[in-house]
C-alpha positions in Angstrom: -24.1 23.6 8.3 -26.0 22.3 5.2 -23.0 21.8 3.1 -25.5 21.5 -0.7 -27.9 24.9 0.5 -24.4 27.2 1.7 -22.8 26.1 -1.8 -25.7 26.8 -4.1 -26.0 30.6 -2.2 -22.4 31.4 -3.5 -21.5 29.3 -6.7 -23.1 30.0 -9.9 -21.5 27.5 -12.8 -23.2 30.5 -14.9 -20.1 32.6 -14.2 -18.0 30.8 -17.1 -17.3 32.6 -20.2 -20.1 31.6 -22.5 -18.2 31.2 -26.0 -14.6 30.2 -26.3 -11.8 28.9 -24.6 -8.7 29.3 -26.6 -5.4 29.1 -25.1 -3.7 32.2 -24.4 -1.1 32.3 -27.1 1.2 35.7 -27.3 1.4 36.7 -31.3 1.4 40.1 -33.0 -1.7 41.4 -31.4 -1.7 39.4 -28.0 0.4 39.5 -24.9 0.2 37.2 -21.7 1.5 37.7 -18.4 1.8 34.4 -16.2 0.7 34.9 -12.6 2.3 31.9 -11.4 4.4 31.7 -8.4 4.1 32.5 -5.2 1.0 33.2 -3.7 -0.5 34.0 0.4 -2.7 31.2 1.2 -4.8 30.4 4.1 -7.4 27.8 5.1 -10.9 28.6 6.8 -11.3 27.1 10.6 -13.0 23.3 10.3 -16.4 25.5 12.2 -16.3 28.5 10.6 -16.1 28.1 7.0 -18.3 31.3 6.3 -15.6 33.4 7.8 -13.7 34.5 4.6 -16.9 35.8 3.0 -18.8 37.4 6.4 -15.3 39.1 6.8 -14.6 40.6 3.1 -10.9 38.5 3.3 -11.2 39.6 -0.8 -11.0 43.3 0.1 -7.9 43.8 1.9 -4.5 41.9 2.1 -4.9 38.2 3.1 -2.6 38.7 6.4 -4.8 41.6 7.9 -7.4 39.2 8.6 -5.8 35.8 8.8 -2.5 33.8 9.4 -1.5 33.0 5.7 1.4 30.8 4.6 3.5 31.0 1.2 2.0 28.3 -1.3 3.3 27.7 -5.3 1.0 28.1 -7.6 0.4 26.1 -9.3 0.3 23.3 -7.1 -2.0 20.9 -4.9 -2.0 22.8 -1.5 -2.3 19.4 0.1 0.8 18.0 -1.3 2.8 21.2 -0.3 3.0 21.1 3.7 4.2 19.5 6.6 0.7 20.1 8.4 -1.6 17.6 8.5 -4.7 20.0 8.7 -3.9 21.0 5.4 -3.4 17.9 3.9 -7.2 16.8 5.1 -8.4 20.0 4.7 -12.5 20.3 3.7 -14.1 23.6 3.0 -12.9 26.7 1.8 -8.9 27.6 1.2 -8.1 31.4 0.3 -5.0 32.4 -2.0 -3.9 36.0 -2.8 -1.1 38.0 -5.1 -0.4 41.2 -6.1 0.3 42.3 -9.3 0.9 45.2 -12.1 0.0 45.8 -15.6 1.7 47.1 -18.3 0.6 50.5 -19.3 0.1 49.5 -22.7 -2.8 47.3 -22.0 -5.1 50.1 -21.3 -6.3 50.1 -24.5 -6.5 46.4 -24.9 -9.5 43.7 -23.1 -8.0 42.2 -20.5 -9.1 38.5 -19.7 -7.6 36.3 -17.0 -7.7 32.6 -17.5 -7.7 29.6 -15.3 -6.4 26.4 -16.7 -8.1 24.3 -13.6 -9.0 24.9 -10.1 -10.4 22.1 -8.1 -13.3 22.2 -7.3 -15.1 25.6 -6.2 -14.0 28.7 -7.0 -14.6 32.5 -6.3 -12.2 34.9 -8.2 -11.9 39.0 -6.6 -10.0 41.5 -8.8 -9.1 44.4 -6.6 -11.8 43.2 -4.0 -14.3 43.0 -6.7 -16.2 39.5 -7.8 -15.3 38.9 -11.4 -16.2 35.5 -11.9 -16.8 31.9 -10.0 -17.0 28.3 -11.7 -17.8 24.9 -10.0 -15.9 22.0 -11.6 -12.4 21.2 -10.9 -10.7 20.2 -14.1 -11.4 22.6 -16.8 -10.1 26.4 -17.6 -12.6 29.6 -16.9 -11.6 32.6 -18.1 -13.7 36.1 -17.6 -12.7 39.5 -19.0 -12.0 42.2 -16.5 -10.9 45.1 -17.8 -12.8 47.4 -16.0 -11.6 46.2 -12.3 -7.9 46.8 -12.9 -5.7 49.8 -11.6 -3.2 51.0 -14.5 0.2 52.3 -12.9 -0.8 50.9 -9.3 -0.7 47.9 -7.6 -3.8 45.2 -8.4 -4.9 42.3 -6.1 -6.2 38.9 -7.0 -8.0 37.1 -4.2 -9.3 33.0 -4.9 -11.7 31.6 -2.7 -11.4 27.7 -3.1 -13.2 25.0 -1.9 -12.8 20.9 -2.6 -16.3 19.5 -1.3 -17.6 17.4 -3.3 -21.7 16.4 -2.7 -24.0 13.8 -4.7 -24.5 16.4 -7.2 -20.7 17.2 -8.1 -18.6 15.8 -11.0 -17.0 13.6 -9.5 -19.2 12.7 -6.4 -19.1 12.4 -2.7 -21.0 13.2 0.8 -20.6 15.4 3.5 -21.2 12.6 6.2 -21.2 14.1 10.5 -20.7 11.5 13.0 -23.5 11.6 15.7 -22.0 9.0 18.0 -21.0 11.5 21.2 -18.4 8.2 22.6 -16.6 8.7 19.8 -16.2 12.3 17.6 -16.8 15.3 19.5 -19.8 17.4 18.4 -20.3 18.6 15.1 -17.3 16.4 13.6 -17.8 15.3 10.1 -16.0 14.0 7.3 -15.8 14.4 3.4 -16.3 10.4 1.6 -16.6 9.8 -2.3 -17.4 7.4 -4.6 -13.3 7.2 -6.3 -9.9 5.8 -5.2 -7.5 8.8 -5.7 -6.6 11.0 -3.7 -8.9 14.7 -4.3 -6.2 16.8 -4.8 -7.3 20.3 -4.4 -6.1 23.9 -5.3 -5.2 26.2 -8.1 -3.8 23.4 -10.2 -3.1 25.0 -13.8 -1.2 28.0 -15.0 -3.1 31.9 -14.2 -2.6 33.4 -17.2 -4.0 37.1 -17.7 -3.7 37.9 -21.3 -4.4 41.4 -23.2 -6.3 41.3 -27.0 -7.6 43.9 -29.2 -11.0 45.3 -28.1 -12.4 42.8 -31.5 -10.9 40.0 -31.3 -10.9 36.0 -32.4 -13.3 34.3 -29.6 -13.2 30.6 -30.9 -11.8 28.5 -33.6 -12.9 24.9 -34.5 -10.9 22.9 -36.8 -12.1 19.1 -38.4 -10.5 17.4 -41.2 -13.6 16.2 -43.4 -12.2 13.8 -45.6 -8.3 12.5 -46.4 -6.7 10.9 -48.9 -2.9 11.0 -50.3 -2.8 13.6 -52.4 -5.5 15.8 -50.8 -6.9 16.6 -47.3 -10.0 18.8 -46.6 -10.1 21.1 -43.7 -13.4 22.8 -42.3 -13.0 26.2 -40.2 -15.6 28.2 -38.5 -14.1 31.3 -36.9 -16.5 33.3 -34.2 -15.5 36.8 -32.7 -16.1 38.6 -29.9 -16.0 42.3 -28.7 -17.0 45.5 -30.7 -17.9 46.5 -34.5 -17.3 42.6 -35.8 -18.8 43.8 -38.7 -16.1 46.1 -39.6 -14.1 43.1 -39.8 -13.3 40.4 -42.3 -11.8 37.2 -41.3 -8.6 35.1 -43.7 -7.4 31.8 -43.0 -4.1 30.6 -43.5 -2.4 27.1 -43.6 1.4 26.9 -42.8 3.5 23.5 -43.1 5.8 22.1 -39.9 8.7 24.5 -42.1 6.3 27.5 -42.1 5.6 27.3 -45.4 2.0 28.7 -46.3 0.4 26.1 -48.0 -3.3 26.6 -48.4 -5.7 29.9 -47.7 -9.9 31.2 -48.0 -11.5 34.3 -46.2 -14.4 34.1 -45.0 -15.9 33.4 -41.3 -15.9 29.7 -42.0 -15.5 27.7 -45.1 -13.5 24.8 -46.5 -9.5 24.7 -47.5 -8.1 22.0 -49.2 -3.8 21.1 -48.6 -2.3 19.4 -51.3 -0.4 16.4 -50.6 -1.0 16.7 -47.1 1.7 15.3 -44.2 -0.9 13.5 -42.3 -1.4 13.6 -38.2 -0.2 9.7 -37.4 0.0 8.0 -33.9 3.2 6.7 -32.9 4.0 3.1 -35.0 1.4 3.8 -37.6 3.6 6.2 -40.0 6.7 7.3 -40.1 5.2 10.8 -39.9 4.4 10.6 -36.0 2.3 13.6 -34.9 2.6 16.0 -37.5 1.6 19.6 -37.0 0.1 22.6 -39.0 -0.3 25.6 -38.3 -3.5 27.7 -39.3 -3.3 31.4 -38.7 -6.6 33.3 -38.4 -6.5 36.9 -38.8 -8.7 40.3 -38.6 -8.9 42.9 -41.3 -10.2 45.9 -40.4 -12.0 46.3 -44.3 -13.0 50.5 -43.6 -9.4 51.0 -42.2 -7.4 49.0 -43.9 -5.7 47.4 -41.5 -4.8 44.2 -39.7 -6.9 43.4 -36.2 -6.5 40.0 -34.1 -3.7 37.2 -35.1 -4.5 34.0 -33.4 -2.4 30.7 -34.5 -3.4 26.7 -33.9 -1.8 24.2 -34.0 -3.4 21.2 -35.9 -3.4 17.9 -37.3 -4.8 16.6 -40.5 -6.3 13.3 -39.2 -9.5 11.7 -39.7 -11.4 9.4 -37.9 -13.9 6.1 -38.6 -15.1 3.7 -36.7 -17.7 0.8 -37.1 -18.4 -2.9 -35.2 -15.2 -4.0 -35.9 -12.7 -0.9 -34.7 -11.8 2.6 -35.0 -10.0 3.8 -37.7 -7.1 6.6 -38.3 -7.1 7.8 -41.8 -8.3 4.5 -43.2 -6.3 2.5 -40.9 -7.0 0.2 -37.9 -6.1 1.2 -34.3 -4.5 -0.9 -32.1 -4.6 0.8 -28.4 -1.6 -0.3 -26.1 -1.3 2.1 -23.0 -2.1 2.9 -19.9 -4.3 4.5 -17.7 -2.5 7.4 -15.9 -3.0 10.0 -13.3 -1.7 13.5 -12.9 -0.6 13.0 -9.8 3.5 14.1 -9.2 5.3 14.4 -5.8 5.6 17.4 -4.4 3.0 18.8 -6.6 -0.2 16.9 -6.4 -2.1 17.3 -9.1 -0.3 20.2 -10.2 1.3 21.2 -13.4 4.6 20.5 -13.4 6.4 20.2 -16.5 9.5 18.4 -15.6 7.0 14.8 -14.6 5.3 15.8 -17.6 7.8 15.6 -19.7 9.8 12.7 -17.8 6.3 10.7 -18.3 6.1 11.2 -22.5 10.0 10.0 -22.3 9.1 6.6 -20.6 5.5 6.0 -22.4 8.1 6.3 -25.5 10.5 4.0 -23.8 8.1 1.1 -23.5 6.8 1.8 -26.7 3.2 2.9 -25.8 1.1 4.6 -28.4 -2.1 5.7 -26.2 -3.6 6.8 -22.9 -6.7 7.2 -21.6 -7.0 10.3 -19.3 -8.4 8.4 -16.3 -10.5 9.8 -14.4 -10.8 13.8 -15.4 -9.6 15.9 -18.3 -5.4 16.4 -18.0 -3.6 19.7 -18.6 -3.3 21.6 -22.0 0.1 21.6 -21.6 -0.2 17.6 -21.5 -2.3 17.5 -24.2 -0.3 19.3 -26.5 3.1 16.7 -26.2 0.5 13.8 -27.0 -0.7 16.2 -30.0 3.2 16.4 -31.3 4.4 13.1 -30.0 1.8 11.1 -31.7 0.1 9.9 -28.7 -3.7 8.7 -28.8 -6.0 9.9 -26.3 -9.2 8.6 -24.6 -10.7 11.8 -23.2 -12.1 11.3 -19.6 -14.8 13.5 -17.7 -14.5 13.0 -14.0 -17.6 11.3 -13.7 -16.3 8.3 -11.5 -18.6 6.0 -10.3 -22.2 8.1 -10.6 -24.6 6.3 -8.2 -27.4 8.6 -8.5 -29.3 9.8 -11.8 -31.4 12.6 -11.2 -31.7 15.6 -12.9 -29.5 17.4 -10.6 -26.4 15.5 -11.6 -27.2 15.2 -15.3 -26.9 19.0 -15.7 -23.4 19.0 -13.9 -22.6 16.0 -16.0 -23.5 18.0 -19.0 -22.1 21.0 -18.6 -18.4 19.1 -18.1 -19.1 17.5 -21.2 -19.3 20.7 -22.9 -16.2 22.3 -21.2 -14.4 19.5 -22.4 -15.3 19.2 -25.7 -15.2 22.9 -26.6 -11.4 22.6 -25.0 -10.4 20.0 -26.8 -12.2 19.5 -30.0 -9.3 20.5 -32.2 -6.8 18.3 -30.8 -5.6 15.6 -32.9 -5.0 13.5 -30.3 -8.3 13.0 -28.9 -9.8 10.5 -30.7 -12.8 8.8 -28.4 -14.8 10.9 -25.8 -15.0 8.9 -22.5 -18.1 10.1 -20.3 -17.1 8.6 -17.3 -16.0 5.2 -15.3 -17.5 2.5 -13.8 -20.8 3.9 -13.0 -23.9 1.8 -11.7 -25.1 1.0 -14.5 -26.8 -1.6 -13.9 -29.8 0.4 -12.7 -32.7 1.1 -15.1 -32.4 4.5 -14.3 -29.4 5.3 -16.1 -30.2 4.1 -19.1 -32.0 7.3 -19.7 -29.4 9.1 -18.1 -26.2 8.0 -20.2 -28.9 8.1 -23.6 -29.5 11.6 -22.9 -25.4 12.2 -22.3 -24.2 10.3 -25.3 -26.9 12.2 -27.5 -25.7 15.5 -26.0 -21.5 14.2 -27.3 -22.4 13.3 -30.2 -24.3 16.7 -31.3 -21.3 18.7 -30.0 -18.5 16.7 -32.4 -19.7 14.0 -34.3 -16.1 13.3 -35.3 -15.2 11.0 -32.1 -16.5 8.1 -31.1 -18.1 8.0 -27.6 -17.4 5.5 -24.8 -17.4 4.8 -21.2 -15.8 2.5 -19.1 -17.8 0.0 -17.8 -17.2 -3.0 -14.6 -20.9 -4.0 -14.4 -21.5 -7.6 -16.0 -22.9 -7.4 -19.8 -25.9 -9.2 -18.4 -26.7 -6.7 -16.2 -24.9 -3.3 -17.7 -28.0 -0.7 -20.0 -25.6 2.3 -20.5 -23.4 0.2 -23.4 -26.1 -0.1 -25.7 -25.7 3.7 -26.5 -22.0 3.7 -27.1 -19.9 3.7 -30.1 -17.3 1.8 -28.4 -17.1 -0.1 -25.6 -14.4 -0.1 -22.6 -14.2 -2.2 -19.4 -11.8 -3.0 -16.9 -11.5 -6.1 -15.2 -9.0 -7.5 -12.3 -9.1 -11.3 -12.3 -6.9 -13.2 -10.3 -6.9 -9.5 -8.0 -10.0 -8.0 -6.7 -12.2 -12.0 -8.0 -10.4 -14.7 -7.3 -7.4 -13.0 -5.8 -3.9 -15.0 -6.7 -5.6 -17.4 -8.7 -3.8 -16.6 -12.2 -4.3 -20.0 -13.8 -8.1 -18.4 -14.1 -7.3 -14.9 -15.7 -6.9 -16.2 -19.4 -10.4 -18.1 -19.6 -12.2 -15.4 -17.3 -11.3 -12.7 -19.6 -11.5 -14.1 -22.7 -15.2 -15.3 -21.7 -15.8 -11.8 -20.6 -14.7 -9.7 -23.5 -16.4 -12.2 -25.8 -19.3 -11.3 -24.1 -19.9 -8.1 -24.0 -18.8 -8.0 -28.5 -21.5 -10.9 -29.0 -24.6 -8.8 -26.5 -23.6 -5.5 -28.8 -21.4 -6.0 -31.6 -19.2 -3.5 -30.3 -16.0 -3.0 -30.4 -14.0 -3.2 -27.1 -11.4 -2.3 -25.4 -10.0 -3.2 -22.0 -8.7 -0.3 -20.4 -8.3 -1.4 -17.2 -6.3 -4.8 -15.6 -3.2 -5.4 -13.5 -2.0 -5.9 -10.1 -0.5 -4.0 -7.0 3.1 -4.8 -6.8 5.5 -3.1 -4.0 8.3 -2.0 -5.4 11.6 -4.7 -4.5 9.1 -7.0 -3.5 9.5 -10.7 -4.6 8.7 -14.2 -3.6 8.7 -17.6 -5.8 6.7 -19.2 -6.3 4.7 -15.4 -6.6 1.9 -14.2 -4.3 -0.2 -11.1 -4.3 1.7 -7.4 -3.7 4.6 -8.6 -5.0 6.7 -7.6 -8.4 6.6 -11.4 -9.4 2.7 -11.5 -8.8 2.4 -8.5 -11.1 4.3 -9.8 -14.1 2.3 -13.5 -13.7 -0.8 -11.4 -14.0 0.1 -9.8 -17.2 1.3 -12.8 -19.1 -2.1 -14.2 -18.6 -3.7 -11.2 -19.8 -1.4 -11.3 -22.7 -2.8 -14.9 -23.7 -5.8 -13.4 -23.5 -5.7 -10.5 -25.6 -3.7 -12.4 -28.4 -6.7 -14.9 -28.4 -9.3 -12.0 -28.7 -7.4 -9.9 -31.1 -7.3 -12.9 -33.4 -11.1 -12.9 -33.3 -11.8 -9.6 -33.7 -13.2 -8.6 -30.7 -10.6 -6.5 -28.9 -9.2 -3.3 -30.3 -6.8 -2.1 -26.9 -5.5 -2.8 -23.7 -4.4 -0.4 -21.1 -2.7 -1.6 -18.2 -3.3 0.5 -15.1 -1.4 1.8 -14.4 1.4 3.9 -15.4 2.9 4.6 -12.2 1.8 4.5 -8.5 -0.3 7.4 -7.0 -1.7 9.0 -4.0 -5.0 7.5 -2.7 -7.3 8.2 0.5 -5.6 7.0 3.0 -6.8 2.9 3.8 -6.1 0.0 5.1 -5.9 -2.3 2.1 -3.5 0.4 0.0 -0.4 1.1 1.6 0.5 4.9 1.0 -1.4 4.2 -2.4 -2.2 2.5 -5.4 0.8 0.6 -6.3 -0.4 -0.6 -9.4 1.8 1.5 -11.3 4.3 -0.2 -13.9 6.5 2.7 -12.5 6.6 3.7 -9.2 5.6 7.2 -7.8 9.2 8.7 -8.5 9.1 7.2 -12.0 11.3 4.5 -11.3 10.6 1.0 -13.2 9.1 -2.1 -11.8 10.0 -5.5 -13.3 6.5 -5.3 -14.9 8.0 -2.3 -17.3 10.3 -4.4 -19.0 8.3 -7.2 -19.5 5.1 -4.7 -20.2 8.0 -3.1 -22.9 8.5 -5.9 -24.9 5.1 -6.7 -24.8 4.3 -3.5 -26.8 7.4 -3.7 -28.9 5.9 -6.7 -30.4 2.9 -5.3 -31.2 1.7 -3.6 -34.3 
């Protein structure tokens, strides 16, 4: 089978909705319904991956045509079992529910919305194909209003599929084994270019949701200028659906108590909030994450009455940045985080709200104020506790380790970027765009490539800063001289020079100094650390153990003292901020234990002294 020619006949990244993405909040004219929970899942044969689709599995019950076993969505559906085959799984997976409809919504659209699902999928409503989207980390939605059943049962039918080629976002191959002595015919094997584990599934909340027939398509929000007595706020509303014209748009601004505070009509304009409570990251202000609220609403001008409500949640926060840092509301940043995963036991990559939340309560503990979301974009649900708890965020595409430059893979690269920005562009939060990590970018070829992507960032939001995080050498690296802000990660004394920590200080001062002198940039390092096994410990300390780990920091530390003093470092971020699941290898044993915390979110030695670290910094 010719894994790139069978995907392109049945995935068009076309089938996205073209406008917005908003969230499906509930409010006077909306109503959701979560399907969530348990669905029928099944997994095509390793040599017959067509099957589903040659047999209709979308047009009948799951368990007519194939053995199907309960699976939680949402969830990884290689975390879930005890079987091995579905743990390794490549190809196509099948999940199915019924459902019903509230009467009511006859008269409403009806949408259904994806949050992520990783990294192919086919979506069937009632047998019938509604929508597909390639790209495993961002939500799809489509409207389907005219596939349901009122007052009878409705079925849902996902066709998913986790095979990731030299044209996918992230990367990998489709490699068969030839060698007859050793892999029977026809055996092959899924490889790619990053060092986590690729999670696959429906991974994020289904969430159907019912709106007026006009309704509120997309919001964007910026905050154009600040001081203390005055901030200024620039909305742009679009709509979507039938007679817009009939409808007038007002915009409303409510404080944290619900007080309205500021208001203008009109599709898009400008409103200016008194004595505005400004959006601050933790240990800048006293006023940590502070949220408004504006409310957008129809008017229906020839009937006089109200149409679409839609509220979001907002901060008033602005943004600078030039050679020497990036600034919130006129005031240096400082980064000190981590890198992270979503990656939670029992759940893979899936959402689960009580790691979530466990995870803001111990980045507070150790008194982090950022994260970068290394290496794909992270739940909404996630991003909206780092909106109200004050949390920066470096927001990552999945574009891990891009070895090839062509054409091919600058359109998939693209059309992420956009999903992401047009997702996130109103957080707060988010305050640097991260294309991707360690590419090869030392070829000549991508200097093109990464000109044409930061181009593309910069004419969606020109409100961010754009990086990406680098591991070439300066000498040899073309992609930073496009960047507003430059990140790298670096392991000395563990992957160079491996237990040598009386090098780390000098290697990494050298190195960051640099890559500021080549591009009077701005850096950050937002990778270093160690692997440490958890209740491992020698002295004097070697490699894997907890000892080794803390040794390894304080160097760093010297480090970054040395190169915050001369302005050239503006954040650290140790990786990482717990252990997670990996490929399995023989040089990572059951993972990356580089975490600070372990896997079940318990703390290494390296926490504490990684806590007082960033209790001492400002």
């Amino acid at each position: 089978m010719h894994w790139r020619i069978f995907f392109a006949t049945v995935i068009c990244v076309n089938g996205i909705h073209a406008s917005g993405i908003l969230y499906p909040r509930p409010s006077e004219s909306r109503e959701t319904l979560t399907l969530d929970g348990i669905w029928k899942f099944a997994i095509a044969n390793r040599t017959e991956q067509n099957k589903g689709f040659k047999d209709k599995w979308y047009a009948a019950p799951l368990h007519h045509n194939v053995e199907v076993i309960d699976m939680p969505v949402p969830s990884s559906y290689n975390d879930i079992t005890q079987d091995a085959n579905i743990r390794d799984h490549i190809g196509w997976a099948w999940y199915q529910r019924d459902f019903f409809l509230p009467k009511s919504w006859k008269s409403q659209q009806v949408s259904i919305r994806f949050g992520s699902v990783n990294y192919y999928a086919v979506v069937w409503i009632n047998g019938v194909e509604v929508t597909n989207h390639s790209g495993g980390y961002l939500p799809f939605e489509v409207k389907i209003t005219e596939h349901l059943k009122f007052g009878h049962l409705n079925w849902i039918t996902v066709a998913v599929n986790n095979t990731l080629t030299p044209w996918t976002i992230p990367q990998g191959k489709i490699v068969y084994h030839n060698d007859s002595q050793r892999y029977p015919a026809g055996y092959y094997e899924q490889q790619y270019n990053f060092d986590f584990f690729n999670f696959a599934g429906i991974h994020r909340p289904v969430i159907l949701s019912a709106t007026p027939k006009t309704y509120i398509d997309d919001i964007t929000i910026n905050t154009t200028s600040v001081t203390d007595s005055l901030g200024v706020i620039f909305y742009s509303v679009e709509l979507g659906g039938s007679k817009i014209a009939a409808y007038s748009v007002i915009a409303e601004i409510y404080d944290a108590q619900h007080r309205l505070v500021a208001q203008a009509k009109g599709l898009k304009g400008e409103i200016s909030i008194n004595n505005p409570n400004l959006w601050w990251p933790r240990g800048m202000n006293e006023s940590v994450g502070y949220l408004y609220t504006l409310k957008i609403q129809l008017w229906n001008d020839a009937k006089n009455v109200e149409g679409d409500i839609y509220r979001l949640p907002f901060g008033v926060r602005f943004i600078e940045w030039n050679s020497t840092g990036v600034y919130i509301n006129g005031k240096s940043v400082y980064f000190k985080g981590f890198g992270r995963h979503e990656d939670a036991i029992l759940r893979g990559r899936g959402l689960d709200l009580v790691t979530l939340t466990k995870d803001y309560n111990l980045m507070r503990w150790i008194e982090a104020n950022s994260f970068r979301t290394s290496h794909y974009p992270y739940s909404e649900e996630l991003m909206d506790l780092a909106d109200q708890q004050g949390f920066l965020v470096i927001d990552e595409v999945p574009a891990v380790g891009l070895d090839n430059f062509d054409d091919e893979l600058l359109e998939a690269h693209m059309q992420t970027l956009k999903e992401l920005v047009q997702r996130d562009k109103n957080r707060p939060a988010v305050v640097m765009w991260s294309i991707g990590n360690e590419p090869q970018s030392q070829k000549q070829v991508s200097a093109h490539y990464f000109d044409t992507i930061v181009k593309l960032v910069h004419r969606l939001d020109s409100s961010r800063p754009v990086t990406l995080v680098l591991n070439k050498p300066s000498s040899q690296d073309v992609a930073a001289q496009f960047l507003d802000v430059i990140c790298i990660n670096r392991y000395f004394g563990w992957y160079s020079d491996t237990g040598h920590s009386e090098l780390i200080t000098y290697q990494m001062i050298k190195e960051v100094t640099a890559w500021h002198e080549k591009h009077l940039k701005p850096v950050v390092v937002t990778e270093y650390g160690a692997g440490a096994l958890a209740g491992l410990h020698t002295d004097p300390p070697v490699v894997w153990t907890e000892d080794y780990q803390v040794v390894l920091m304080e160097q760093n530390f010297k480090a970054f003292d040395q190169l915050r003093e001369m302005g050239y470092l503006i954040g650290e971020m140790i990786w990482n901020f717990a252990d997670f699941a990996t490929p399995q290898e023989y040089f990572r044993p059951t993972g990356c234990m580089k975490g600070v915390f372990t896997r079940e979110r318990q703390p290494k030695f390296a926490a504490h002294f990684l806590r007082r670290r960033y209790a001492q910094l400002t």
